[in-house]
C-alpha positions in Angstrom: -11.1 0.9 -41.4 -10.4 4.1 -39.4 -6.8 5.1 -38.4 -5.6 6.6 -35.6 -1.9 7.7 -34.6 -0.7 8.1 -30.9 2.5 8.5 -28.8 1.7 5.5 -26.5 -1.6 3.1 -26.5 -2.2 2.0 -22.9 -4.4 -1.6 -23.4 -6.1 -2.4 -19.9 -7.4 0.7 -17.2 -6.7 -1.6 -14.4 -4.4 -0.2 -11.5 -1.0 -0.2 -13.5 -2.6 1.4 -16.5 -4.0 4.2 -15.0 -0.6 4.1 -13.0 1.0 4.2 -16.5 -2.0 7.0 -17.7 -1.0 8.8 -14.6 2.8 9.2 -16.0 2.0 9.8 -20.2 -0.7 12.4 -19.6 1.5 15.0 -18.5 4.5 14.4 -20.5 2.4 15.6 -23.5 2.7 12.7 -25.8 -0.7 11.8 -27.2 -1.9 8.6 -25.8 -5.1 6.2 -25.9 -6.3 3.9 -23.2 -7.8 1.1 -24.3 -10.4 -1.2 -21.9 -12.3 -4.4 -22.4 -14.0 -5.4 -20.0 -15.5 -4.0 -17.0 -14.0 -1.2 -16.0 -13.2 -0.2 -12.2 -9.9 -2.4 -11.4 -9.7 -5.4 -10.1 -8.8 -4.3 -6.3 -12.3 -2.1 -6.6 -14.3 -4.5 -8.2 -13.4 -8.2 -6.9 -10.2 -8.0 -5.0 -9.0 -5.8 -2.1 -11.9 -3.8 -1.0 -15.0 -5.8 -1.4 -13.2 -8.6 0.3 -11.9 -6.4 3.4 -15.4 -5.2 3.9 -16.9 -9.0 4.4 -13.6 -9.4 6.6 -14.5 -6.6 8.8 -18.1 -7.7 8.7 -17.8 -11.5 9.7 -14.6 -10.4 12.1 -17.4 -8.1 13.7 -20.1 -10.9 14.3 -17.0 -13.2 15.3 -16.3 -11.2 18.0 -19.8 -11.5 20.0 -18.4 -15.2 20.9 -16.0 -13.5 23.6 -18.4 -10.8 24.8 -19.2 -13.4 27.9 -16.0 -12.9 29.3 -16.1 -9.0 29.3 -19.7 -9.2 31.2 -21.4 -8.4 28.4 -25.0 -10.6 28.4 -27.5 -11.3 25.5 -24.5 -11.7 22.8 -25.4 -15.3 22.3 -29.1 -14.3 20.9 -27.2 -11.9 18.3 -28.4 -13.0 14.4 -26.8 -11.7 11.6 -29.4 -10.8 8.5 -27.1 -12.2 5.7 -29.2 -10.8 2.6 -28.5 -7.6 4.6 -25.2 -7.9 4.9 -23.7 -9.2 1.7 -25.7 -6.2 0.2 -23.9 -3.5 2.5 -20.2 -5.8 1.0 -22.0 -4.5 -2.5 -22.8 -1.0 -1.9 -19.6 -0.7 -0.5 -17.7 -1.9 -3.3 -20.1 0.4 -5.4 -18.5 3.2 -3.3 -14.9 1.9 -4.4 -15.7 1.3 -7.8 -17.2 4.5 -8.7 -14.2 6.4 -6.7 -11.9 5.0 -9.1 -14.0 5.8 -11.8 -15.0 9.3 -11.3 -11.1 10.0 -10.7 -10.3 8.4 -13.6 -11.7 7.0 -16.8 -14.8 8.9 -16.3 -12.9 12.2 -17.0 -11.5 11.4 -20.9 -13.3 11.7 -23.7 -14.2 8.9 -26.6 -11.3 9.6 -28.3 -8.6 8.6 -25.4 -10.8 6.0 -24.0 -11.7 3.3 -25.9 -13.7 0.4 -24.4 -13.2 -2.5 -26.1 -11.0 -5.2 -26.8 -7.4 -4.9 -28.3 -5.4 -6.9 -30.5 -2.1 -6.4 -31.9 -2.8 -6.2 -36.1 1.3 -5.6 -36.5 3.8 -5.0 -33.9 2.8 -1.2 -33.7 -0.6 -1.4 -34.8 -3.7 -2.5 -32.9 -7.5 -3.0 -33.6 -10.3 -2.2 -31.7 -13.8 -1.8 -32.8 -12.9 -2.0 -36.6 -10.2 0.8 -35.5 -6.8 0.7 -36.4 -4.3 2.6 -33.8 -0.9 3.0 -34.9 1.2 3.8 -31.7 4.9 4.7 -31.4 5.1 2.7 -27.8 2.4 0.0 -26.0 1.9 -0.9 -22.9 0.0 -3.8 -22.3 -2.1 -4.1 -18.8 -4.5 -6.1 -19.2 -4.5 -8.2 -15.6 -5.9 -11.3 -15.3 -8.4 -13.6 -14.3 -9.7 -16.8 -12.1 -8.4 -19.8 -13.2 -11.0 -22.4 -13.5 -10.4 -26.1 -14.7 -12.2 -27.1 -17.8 -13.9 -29.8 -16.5 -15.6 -27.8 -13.7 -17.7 -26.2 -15.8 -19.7 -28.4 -16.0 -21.2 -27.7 -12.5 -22.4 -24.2 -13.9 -22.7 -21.5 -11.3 -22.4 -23.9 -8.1 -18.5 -22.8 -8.9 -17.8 -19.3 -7.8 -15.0 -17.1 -7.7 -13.7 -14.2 -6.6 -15.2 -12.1 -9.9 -19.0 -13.9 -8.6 -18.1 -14.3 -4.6 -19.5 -11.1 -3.8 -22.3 -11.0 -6.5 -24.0 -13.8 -3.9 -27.7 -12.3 -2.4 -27.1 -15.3 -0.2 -24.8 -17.9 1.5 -24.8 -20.9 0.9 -25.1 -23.6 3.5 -21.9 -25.4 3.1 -19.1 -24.5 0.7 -15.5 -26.1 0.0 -12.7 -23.5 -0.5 -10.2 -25.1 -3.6 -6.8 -23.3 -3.2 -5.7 -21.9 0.4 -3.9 -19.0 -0.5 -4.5 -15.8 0.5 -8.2 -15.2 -1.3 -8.7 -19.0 -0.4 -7.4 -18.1 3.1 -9.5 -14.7 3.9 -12.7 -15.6 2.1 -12.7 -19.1 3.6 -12.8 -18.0 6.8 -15.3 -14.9 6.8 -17.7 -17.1 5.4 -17.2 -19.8 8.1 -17.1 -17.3 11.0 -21.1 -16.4 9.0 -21.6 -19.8 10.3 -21.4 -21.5 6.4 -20.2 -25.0 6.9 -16.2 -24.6 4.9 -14.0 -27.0 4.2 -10.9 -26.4 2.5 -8.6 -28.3 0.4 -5.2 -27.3 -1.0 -2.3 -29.9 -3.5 0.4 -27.6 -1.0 1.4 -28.6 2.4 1.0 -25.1 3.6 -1.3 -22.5 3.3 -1.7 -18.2 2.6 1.7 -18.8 0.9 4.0 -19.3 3.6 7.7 -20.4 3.6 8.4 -20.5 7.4 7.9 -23.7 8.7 7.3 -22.5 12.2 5.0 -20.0 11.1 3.3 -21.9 8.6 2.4 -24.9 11.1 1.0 -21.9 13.6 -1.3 -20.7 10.9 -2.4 -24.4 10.0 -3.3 -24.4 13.9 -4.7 -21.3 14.0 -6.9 -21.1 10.4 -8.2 -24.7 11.0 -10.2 -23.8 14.3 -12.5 -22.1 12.0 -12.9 -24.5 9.5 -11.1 -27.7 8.9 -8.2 -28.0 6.3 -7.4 -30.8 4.2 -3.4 -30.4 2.5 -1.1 -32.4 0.2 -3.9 -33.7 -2.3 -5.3 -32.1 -5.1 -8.9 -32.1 -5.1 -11.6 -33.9 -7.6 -15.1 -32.6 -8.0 -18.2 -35.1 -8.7 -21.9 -35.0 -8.3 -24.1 -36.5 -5.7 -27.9 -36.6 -5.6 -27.5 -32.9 -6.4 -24.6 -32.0 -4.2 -20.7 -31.3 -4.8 -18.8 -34.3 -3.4 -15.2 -32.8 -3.1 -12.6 -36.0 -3.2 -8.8 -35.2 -1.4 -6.6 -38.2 -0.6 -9.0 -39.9 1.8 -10.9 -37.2 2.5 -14.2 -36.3 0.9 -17.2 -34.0 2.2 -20.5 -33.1 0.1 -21.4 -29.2 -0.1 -23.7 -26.6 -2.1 -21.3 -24.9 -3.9 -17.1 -24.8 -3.7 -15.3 -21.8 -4.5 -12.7 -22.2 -6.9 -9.2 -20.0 -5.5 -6.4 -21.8 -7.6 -5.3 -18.3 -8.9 -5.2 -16.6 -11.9 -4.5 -16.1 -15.6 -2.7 -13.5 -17.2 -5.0 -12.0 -19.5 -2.7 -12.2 -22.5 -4.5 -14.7 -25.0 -7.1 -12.8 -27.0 -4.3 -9.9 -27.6 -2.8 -11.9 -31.0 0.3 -11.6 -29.4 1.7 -13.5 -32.5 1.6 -10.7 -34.6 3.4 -8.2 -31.9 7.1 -9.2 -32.9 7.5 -10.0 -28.9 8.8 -13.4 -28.0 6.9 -15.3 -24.9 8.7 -17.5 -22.1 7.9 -20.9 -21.2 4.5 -19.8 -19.2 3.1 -18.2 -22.7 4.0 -14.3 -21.2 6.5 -12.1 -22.7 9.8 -11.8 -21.4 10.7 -8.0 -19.5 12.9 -6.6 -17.4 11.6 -6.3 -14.0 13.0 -2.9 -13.7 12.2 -1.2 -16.3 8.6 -3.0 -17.8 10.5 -3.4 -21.3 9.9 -6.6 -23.2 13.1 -7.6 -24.8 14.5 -4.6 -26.2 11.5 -3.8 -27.9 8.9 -0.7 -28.1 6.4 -2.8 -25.9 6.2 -2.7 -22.5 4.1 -4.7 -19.8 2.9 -4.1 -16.6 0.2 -4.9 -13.7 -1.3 -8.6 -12.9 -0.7 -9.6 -16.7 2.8 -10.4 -15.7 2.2 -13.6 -13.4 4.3 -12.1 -10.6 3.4 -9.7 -8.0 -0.4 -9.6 -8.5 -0.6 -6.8 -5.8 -1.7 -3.6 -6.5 1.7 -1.5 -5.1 3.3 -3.7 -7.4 1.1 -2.5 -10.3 1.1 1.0 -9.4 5.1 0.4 -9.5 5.3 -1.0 -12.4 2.7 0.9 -14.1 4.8 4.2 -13.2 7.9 2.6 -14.5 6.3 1.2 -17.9 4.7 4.7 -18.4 8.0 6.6 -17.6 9.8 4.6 -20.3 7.3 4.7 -22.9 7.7 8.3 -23.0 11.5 8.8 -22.8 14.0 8.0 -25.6 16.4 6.3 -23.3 15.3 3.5 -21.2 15.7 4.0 -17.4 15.8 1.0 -14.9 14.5 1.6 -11.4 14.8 -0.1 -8.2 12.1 -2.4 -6.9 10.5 -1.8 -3.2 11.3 -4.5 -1.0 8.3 -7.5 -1.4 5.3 -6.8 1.3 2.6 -9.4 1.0 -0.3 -9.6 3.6 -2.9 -11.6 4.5 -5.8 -10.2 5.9 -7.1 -13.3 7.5 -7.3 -13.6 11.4 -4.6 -12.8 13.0 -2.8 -11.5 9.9 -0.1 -13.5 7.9 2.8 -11.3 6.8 6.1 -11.8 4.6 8.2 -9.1 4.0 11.6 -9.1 2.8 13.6 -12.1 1.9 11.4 -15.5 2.5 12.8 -18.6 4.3 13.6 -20.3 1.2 16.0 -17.5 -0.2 18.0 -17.9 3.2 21.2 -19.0 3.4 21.3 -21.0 6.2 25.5 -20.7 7.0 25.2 -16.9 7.4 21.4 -16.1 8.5 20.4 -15.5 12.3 16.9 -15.9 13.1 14.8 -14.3 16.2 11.0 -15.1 16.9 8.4 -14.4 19.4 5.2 -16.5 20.6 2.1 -14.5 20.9 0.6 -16.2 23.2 2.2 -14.1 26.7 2.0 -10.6 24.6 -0.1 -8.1 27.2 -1.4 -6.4 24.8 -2.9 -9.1 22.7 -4.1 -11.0 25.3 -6.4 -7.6 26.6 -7.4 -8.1 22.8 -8.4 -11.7 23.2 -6.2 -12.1 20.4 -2.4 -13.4 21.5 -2.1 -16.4 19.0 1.2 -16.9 16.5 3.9 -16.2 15.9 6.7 -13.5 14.8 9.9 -14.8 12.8 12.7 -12.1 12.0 16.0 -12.7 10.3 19.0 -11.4 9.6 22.6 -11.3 8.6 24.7 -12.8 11.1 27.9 -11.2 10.7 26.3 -7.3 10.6 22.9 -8.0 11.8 21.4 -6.8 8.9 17.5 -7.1 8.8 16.9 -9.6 5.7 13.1 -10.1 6.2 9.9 -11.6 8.4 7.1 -13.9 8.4 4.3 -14.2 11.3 0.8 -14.9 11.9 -0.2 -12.4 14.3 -2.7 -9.7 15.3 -1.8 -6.4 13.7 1.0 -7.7 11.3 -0.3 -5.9 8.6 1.3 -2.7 10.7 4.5 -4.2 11.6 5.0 -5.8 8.0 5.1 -2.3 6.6 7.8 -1.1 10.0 9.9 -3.7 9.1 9.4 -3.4 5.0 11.3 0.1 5.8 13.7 -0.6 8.1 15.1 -3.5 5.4 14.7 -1.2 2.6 16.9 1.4 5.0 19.0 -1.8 5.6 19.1 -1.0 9.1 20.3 -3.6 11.4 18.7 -5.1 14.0 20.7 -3.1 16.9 19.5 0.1 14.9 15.8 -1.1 15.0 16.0 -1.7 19.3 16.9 1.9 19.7 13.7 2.8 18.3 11.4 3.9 20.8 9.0 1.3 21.6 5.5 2.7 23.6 3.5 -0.3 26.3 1.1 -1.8 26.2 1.5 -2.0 22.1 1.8 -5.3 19.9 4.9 -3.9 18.6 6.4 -5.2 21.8 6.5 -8.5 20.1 8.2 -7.4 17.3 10.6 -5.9 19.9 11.0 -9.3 21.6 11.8 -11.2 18.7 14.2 -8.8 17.8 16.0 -8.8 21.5 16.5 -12.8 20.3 17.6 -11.6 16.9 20.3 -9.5 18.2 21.8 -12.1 20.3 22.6 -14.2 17.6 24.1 -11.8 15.3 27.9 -10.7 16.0 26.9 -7.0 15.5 26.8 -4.9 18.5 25.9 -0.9 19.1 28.7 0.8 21.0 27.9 1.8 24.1 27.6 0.1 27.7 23.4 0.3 27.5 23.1 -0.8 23.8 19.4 0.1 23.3 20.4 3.9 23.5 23.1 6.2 22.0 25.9 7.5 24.0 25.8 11.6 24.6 29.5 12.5 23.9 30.6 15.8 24.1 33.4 17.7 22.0 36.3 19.7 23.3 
């Protein structure tokens, strides 16, 4: 069998291992990346992009419903050529793909890229192809995939997921969404405002991962005007004369095809992790340090989706940088994570940033919130639903974190993701300058209530502005 020695194997080209590539290349070890699989990540490919594009498209057609009140006549004759349009959400993610590609993996040769899949022979040795590679240091990034119950099988391709969503040519009539988070969440509804018939079902009692009650039963509101949700029961999948009956509680509804969103897997299990020396955790996934990617204290590190925690791809990126820093330094470095930013895309965007409602304390947390519905700005828009939640520290008004449903939060999640991580307070955040007519008015609003529940006050008799003081 032919042998190779490296510095550092790199198994997965996702985001965090090219974010790891990105960090051994130029420290001069010798390295090999190592892919099965389809190369491309999985934001390119079947995440992120391709799923923003058929957001933009069906938010696009949505909109002709409100053209009336702007004066605007024959908008009710508009058609939408779906063959058309789910090949422009291809081509599209072509773009992406090959972007990553040619700025990446297309650029090494055969010997530091490897396609194929890895498994660990010894705890410093791996095959691939009938190759041995002996490396010093591995980093295993090998993301992850849908999760789809065994006995769904069964039903053959009439189950989709988010890795065969947007490989459809067409749509079907009716389709149940299994698992309202947030690809449930943003899929579901583009396809329902492309006028398929969706129903959705979820085991949770919320939906798009939300903590806030307020804000979560404002998104229930909102989401279910375009198609209707069913909560609190998991759902059961039969056949009838050649349909999908979906079975929730006492609900049940008969449809083409049901897309199956209940997450995904780690992609740990073909690796032979048995023979790596590592020990796994309850969940089957090695134990690490979150700030430094090391498992245990040994010469293995892990990064990306394959963890099971922050399947976002600045989180991978992060922790790909980290995991690559370390596997080419003798001494092991911990760094500081960036405060958690997690958005929804669906319409208006859900947002949580910061600490969530459930790691409050109650005793010593203020909280400060906003209705969207009087906003100027999104009412011009036709768009003033939700709601923005803020909270903070009581005693010295410390921003601690946010959740809303509103237009534009993906903007104001990443203002107030940098004010916390600046752990500015909320009296420091009101003497920003805020422009009108602009949604961040609202944020402005619910930080006016904020600040007059915390005890911290700015000096000065007009507190949204510094005093000018002169010396001598």
């Amino acid at each position: 069998m032919e042998e190779k020695n490296v510095d550092v194997a790199i198994i997965g080209s996702g985001s965090a291992g090219l974010y790891a590539m990105g960090r051994v290349r130029p420290s001069g070890k010798s390295f090999v990346l190592i892919n099965g699989g389809e190369p491309g990540t999985t934001c390119a490919r079947v995440g992120c992009m391709p799923s923003k594009v058929l957001i933009q498209l069906s938010e696009d057609f949505h909109r002709r419903k409100i053209l009336g009140r702007y004066g605007v006549e024959g908008h009710e004759e508009l058609e939408l050529d779906v063959e058309e349009s789910l090949e422009h959400v291809r081509d599209m993610r072509d773009t992406f793909v090959d972007r990553v590609l040619s700025n990446s993996t297309d650029n090494l040769s055969e010997e530091l890229f490897i396609e194929g899949y890895a498994r660990f022979l010894d705890p410093h040795t791996l095959e691939v192809n009938g190759q041995r590679i002996h490396a010093d240091k591995i980093i295993i990034a090998t993301g992850s995939r849908p999760i789809i119950p065994e006995t769904w099988k069964a039903f053959g391709d009439r189950i989709v997921t988010t890795d065969s969503v947007f490989e459809l040519e067409t749509l079907p009539e009716s389709l149940a969404i299994i698992g309202l988070g947030v690809i449930g969440l943003e899929i579901g509804q583009s396809l329902a405002r492309l006028d398929v018939k969706v129903t959705g079902f979820d085991t949770l009692e919320t939906v798009g991962g939300m903590d806030d009650p307020e804000v979560s039963k404002s998104a229930i509101e909102i989401i279910g005007r375009d198609f209707p949700l069913h909560l609190g029961h998991a759902a059961e999948i039969s056949e009838e004369n050649g349909r999908l009956k979906i079975t929730a509680g006492e609900q049940s509804v008969l449809v083409d095809k049901v897309l199956a969103s209940l997450g995904r897997r780690p992609n740990l299990d073909n690796l032979s992790l048995e023979n790596s020396g590592i020990r796994l955790d309850a969940r089957g996934i090695p134990a690490f340090d979150r700030n430094t990617m090391q498992i245990g204290d040994s010469h293995i590190f892990i990064a990306g989706d394959v963890t099971g925690e922050r399947p976002l791809l600045h989180e991978a990126g992060d922790e790909g940088r980290i995991a690559g820093y370390n596997a080419t330094h003798d001494k092991i470095m911990a760094f500081k994570r960036k405060v958690p930013l997690y958005i929804n895309f669906c319409d208006p965007n859900i947002v949580n940033v910061g600490q969530r409602w459930s790691e409050l304390d109650p005793e010593s947390t203020a909280v400060g919130e906003v209705r969207m519905s009087p906003v100027g700005r999104a009412m011009i828009m036709g768009k003033n639903r939700g709601i923005i939640r803020v909270y903070g520290e009581k005693e010295s008004g410390r921003l601690l974190g946010a959740e809303m449903i509103c237009v534009m939060g993906e903007h104001l999640g990443h203002l107030l993701a940098w004010c916390i991580q600046q752990q500015l307070t909320v009296g420091d955040l009101l003497r920003m300058p805020f422009y009108h007519p602009v949604i961040e008015e609202a944020l402005q609003a619910a930080l006016y209530d904020l600040y007059q529940k915390v005890d911290a006050r700015n000096p000065g008799p007009i507190t949204e502005l510094v005093p000018l003081t002169q010396e001598g």
